[in-house]
N, C-alpha and C positions, 0 to 999 in steps of 0.2 A: 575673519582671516587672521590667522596666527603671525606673528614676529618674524620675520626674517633672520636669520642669522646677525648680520650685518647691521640689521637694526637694535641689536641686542646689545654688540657691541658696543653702538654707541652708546645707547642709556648705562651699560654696565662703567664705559670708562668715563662718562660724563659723572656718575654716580661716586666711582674710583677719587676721580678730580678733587671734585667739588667736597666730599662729604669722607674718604678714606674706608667708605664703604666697600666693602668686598661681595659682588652677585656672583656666584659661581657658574658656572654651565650649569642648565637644567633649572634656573628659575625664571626661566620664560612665563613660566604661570602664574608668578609671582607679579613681574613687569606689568603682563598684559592687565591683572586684575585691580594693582594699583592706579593703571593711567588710564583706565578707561571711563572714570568720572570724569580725568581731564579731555579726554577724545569728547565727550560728549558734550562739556559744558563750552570748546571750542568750536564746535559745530563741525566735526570731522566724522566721519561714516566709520572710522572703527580706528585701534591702535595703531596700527601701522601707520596711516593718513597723517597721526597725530606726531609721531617718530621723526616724518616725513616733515612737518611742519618743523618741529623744533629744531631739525637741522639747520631750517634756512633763520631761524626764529629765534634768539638767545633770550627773550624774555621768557619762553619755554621753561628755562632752563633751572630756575629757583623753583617750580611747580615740579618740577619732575623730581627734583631730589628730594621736595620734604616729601612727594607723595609715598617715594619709596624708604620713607624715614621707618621704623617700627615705632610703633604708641603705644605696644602693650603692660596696660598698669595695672596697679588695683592696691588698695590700702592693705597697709601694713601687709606688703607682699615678702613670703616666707615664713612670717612672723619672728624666728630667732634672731636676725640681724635687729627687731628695734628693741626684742628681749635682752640684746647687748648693749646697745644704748643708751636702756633702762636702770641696767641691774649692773654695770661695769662701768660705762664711760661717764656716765651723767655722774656718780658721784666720783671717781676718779678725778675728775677737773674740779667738782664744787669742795674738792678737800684739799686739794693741791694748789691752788688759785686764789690770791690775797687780794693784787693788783686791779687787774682790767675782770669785770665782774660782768662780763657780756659773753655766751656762748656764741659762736659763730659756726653757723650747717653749711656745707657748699651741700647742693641738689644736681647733680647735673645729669645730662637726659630726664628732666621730671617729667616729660611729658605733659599732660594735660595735669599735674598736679598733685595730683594723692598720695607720690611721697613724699612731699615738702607738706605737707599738710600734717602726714601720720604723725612727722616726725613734732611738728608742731603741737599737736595733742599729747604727745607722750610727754613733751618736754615743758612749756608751756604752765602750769601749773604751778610746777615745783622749784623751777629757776624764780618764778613770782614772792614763792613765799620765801625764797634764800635773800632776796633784794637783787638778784641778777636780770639781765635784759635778753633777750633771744633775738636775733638774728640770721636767718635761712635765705640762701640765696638762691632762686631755682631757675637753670639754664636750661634751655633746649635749642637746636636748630630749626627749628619750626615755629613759625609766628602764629599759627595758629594752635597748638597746644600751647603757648604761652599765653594767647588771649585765652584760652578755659582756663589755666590757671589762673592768672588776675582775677578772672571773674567765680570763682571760687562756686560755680554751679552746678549740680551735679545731677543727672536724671533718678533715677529711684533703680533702674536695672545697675547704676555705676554704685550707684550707695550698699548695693547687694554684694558687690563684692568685695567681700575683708572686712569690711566697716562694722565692727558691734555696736548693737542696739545702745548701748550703754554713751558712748562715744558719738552717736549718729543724735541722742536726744539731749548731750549738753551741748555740744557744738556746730550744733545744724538748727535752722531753721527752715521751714515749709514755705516753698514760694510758686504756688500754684502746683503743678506736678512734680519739679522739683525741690534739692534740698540745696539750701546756700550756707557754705563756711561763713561761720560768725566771723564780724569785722574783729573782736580782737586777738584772731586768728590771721585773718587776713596779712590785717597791719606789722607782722612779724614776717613776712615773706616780700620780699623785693625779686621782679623777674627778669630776666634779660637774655637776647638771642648771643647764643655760643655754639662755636662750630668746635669740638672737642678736635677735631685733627689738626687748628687751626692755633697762631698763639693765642695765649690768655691774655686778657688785659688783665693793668693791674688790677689789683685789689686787697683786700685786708689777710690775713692768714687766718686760714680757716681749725678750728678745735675739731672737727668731724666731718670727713668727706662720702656724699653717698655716692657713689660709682658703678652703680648696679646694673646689671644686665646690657652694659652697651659696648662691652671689650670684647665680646665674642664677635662682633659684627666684623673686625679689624685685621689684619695682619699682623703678626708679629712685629714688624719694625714698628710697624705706628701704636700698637701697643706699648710699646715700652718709649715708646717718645711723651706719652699721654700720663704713662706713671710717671715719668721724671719727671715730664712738667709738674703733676699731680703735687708730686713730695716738697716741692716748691711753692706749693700755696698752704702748707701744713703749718701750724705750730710745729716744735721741734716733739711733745707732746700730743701732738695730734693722731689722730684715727682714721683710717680708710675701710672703708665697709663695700665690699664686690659681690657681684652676684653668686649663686652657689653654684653654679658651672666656670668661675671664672677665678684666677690666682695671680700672681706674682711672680709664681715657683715658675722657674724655665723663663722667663720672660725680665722682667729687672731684679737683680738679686741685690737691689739696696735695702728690702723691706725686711723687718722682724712678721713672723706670723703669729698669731697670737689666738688660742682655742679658746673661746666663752663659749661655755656651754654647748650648742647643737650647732655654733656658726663658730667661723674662723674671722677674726680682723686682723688688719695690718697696719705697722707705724714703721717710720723711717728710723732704716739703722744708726744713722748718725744724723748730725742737725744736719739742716738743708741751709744751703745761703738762701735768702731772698731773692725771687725773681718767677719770668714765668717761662 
């Protein structure tokens, strides 16, 4: 049995609430297909049932948002944005920078992992031989893409996508079916739950923010609530890197845009005070 109007409602404004998620009319099919592993593993006879439960039920209600979180990753996704990273920011700071000799990644939405990872492979190496230390911090609102990330595991179908062979055989090893990020890989990644609509706790200012693909999900206000806050956890030299459907332009016009090669990044027009 299909959604109800009414039950839509709810998951859409519960989804709203909680996450600043935006479901528009017409993804009912979206809803039903997300929650019906939870219908089923609550022993309820279909989604509605299950709708019906979480009304009366607010432990429901953390299952329902991340179910309708999006997870879609895959290393080194786009490719241009870590070609900018690469070939522009990584020596940009490592020529400019005397002082504190620690790159610092904000990751947020990482999902299950593989862009804190990418960025870790790219980076990794070369901050080693400079004497510099890496530091990637990877957030999501989901406790369970944050436990695939910690656990740095990956099936051989996830290894398939984006991953060069080249990359897949110095920093993977084979652990039955699949492949596991090498610990000194790992040890460069700290994870923790963040709700992007929500404030930031504190934390260090970040050299490089990946921000990719989860501003589309949002409204305008709370889009440009997420880059303010954003520009607030930047060095004043800092980088923001967006997905390639997603900008700045129209939305907060604090930021400089800046064209590397096949991808655009963006830094703040002026320093940011501290804060989040």
């Amino acid at each position: 049995m299909p959604i109800s109007g009414s039950e839509f409602d709810f998951v859409r404004t519960l989804v709203r609430r909680e996450a600043a998620i935006v479901l528009e009319p017409g993804k009912e099919y979206l809803v039903e297909a997300r929650l019906l592993p939870l219908a089923r593993a609550a022993g309820e006879r279909d989604v509605p049932a299950y709708v019906a439960r979480a009304m009366r039920d607010r432990a429901q209600h953390p299952k329902i948002v991340e179910a309708l979180t999006t997870n879609e990753t895959s290393w080194f996704r786009d490719s241009s944005p870590f070609q900018a990273f690469e070939q522009r920011m990584l020596p940009d700071i490592l020529a400019s920078r005397t002082d504190d000799r620690v790159l610092r990644v904000w990751s947020a939405a990482c999902s299950s992992g593989q862009e804190a990872y990418t960025v870790a492979m790219v980076a990794h190496d070369r901050l080693a031989a400079a004497g510099w230390r890496l530091e990637i911090t990877a957030t999501d609102i989901s406790e369970e893409m944050l436990a695939r990330g910690r656990a740095g595991r990956y099936s051989q179908l996830e290894v398939n996508r984006g991953l060069p062979a080249t990359h897949l055989v110095k920093h993977f090893q084979r652990v039955g079916a699949d492949w596991q990020v090498s610990d000194q890989l790992r040890r460069c990644v700290r994870w923790s739950k963040l709700n992007l609509a929500a404030p930031f706790p504190p934390g260090p200012r970040y050299d490089v923010v990946f921000l990719r693909n989860v501003l589309i999900y949002f409204d305008t206000a709370t889009k440009r609530d997420i880059l303010q806050r954003t520009a607030r956890t930047l060095r004043s030299d800092g980088w923001l890197l967006l997905g390639g459907a997603e900008t700045t332009l129209g939305v907060d016009e604090a930021w400089e845009r800046v064209v590397i090669g096949r991808s655009a990044a963006y830094r703040p027009q002026a320093r940011i005070p501290a804060g989040r």
